[in-house]
N, C-alpha and C positions, 0 to 999 in steps of 0.2 A: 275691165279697166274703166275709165271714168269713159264713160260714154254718155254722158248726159251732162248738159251745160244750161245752166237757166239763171234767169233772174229772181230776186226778191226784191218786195218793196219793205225799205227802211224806216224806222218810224222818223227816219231825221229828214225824209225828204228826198233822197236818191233811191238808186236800183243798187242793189246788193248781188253783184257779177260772183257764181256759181257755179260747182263743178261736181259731181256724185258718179257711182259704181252704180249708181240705180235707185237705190235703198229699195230693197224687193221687202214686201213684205212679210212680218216674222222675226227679218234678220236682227242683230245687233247694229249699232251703227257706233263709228267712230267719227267724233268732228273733229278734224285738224285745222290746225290756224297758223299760220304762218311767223314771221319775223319782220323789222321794221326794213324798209328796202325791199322786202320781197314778194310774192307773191302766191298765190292758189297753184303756179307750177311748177313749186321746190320739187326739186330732184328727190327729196326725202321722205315726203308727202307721198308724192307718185309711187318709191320702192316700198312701203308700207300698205299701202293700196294693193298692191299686185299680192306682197304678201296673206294680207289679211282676207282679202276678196277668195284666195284660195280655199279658205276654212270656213265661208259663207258670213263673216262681217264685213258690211259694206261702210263707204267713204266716203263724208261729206268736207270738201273744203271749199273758201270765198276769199274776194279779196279785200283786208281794211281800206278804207276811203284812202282814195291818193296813190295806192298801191295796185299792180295790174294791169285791171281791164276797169276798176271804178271808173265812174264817170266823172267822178266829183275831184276838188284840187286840194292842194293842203289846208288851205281854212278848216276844213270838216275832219281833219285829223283830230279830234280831239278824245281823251279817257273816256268821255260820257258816251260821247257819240258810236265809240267802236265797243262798248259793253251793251249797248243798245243793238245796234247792229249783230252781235253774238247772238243776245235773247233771240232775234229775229228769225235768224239759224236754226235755234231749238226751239223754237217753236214751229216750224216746218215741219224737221226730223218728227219730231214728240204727235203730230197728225197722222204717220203712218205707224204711231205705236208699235215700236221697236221694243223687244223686252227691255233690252239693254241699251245705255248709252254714255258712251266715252269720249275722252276729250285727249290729243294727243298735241301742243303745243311748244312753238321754240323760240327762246330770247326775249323780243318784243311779244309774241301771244303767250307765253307764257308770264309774264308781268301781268297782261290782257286779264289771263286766265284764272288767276291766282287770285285776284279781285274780283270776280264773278264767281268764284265760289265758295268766298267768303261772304257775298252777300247772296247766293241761290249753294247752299250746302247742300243738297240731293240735286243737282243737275247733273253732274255725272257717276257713276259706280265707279270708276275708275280715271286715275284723270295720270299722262306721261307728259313731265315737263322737260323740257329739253334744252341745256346752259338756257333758264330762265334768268332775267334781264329783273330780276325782281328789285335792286335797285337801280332804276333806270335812271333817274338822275346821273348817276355815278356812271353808268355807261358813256353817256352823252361826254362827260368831262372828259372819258376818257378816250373815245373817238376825237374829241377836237384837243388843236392844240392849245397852248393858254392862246397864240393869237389868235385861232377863231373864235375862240369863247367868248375874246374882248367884245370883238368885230360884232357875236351876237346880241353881246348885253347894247350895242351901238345903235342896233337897229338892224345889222346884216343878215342876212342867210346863209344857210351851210347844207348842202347835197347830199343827204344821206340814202339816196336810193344806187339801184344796180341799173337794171336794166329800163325802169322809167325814173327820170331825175325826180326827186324828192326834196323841193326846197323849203327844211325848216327852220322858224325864227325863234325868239326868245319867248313868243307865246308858248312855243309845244314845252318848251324846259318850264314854264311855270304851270304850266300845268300838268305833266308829271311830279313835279316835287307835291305838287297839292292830292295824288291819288297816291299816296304811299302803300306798297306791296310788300315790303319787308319785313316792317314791325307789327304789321298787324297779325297776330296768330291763325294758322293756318285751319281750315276746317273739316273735319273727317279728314285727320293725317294718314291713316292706313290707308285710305285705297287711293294716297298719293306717290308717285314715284319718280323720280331724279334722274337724269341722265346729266352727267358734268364733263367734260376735259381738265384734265388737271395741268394745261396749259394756255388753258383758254387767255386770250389776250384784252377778250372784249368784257367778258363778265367773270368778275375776282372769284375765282373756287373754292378763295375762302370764305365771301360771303354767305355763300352756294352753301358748303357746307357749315355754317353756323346759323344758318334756316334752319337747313334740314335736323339738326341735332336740337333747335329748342325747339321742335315744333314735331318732332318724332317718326319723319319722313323718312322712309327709304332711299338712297343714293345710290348710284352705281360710277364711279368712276372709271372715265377713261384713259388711261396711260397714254404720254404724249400729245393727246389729240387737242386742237386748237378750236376756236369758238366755230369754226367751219368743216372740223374733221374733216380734213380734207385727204389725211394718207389713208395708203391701203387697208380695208378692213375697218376702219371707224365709221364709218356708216352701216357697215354689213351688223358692227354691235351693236350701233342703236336698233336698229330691224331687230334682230332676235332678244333687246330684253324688253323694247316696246310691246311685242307680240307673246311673248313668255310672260306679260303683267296685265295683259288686255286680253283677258279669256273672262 
C-alpha cells in the first residue's frame, strides 16, 4: 500500500506533499489526482491502489496547492500553477523509467488532466477520468447559489473544501473560465476513458456525454450513482472498469 510519503519541489516555489506504493522498478505506474476539496487520501485513490499494486502497478498520488498536507493557501490555487505542479510528478515518476505510465483522475483533476494532455499528448498510455469537472466553470454556478455567486462577484469568498476549508474568491472562477477544457478537442481519444453517474448533481452527464461522443471517447455510465457514488457497489465499479482499462 502507500508506504512512502515524500516531498517534491515545485517550480512555483512550494513543496509538493506526496504519497506512492513505492514505484519499484520496472513496474507501471499510475498517477492519480484528486478533486477540488479533496486530497492525496480519497477513499478511491487508496481502493485502486490496493487493487492495482496486486498485479504489480504501483501508485503515485499528491496534493493540489491549498488542498491536504500543501503547504501553501489558496493564492496558489491557480490552472497554471497545478499543471505545473503535475509535470513536476512526472517528471519524478518518468526517472525511474516506468514502461508504462497512467493517469487516473476525478472532477476537478480531471478538468486538471484533460489540459495537460492536450498540451503533453504521450504523457500518459492511458489516461481514466472520473465525473470530470471539464466544464468547471459550470460546476462552480452550480455549487453556489445565485446568492453566493453574487456575494463572489462582491469580493466574498465561498468554502469549497471537506476536510481542510478551501476559501475561494472570484479570482479562481476567472481563471477557470480562462483555461477552457471542454471545447477544446481531446488528444489521443482512444486510450481515453470516462467514468460518469447519470445522476451526478455536480457535473451535467450530459456534458460528460457530449465530450465524449465529439471527441470519440469511451464512457461507461453509472446507473444512479451521484457525483460522490456513494451507494453500494459504485465505487466497487469504478475499481473494476478503471483496472480492466489500465493494463
Amino acid at each position: 500500500m502507500f508506504d512512502k510519503r515524500f516531498e517534491l519541489n515545485s517550480p512555483n516555489g512550494y513543496r509538493i506533499m506526496c504519497k506512492s506504493t513505492g514505484l519499484k522498478a520496472g513496474s507501471p505506474v499510475v498517477v492519480c489526482v484528486h478533486g477540488i476539496g479533496g486530497s492525496k487520501e480519497s477513499s478511491v485513490i487508496t481502493a485502486l491502489a490496493e487493487r492495482l499494486e496486486k498485479r504489480g502497478t504501483e501508485v503515485i498520488t499528491f496534493d493540489w496547492p491549498a488542498h491536504g498536507e500543501s503547504p501553501v493557501g489558496e493564492d496558489f490555487l491557480t490552472v497554471e500553477n497545478c499543471l505545473r505542479d503535475l509535470s513536476a510528478v512526472l517528471d519524478h515518476v518518468i526517472s525511474g523509467s516506468p514502461p508504462h505510465i497512467f493517469a487516473f483522475a476525478t472532477s476537478f483533476g480531471g478538468y486538471l488532466t484533460a489540459q495537460f494532455r492536450n498540451r503533453h499528448p504521450e504523457a500518459f498510455k492511458k489516461t481514466v477520468l472520473r465525473s470530470p469537472a471539464l466544464r468547471m466553470d459550470k460546476v462552480v454556478r452550480t455549487i453556489l447559489t445565485e446568492e453566493e455567486f453574487a456575494k463572489l462577484k462582491n469580493g466574498d469568498v465561498h468554502n469549497f473544501g471537506f476536510a481542510r476549508p478551501l476559501m475561494l474568491g472570484m479570482s479562481f472562477y476567472k481563471d477557470i473560465l480562462a483555461h477552457d477544457a471542454y471545447e477544446a478537442p481531446a488528444t489521443a481519444p482512444g486510450s481515453v476513458m470516462i467514468i460518469q453517474g447519470d445522476m451526478d448533481e455536480v457535473v451535467d452527464p450530459a456534458d460528460t456525454l457530449a465530450y465524449a461522443g465529439k471527441n470519440g471517447i469511451i464512457i461507461n455510465i453509472i446507473e444512479g450513482a451521484g457525483h460522490l457514488y456513494e451507494h453500494p457497489g459504485e465505487r466497487e465499479q469504478i475499481i473494476d472498469l478503471a483496472d480492466g482499462f489500465l493494463v
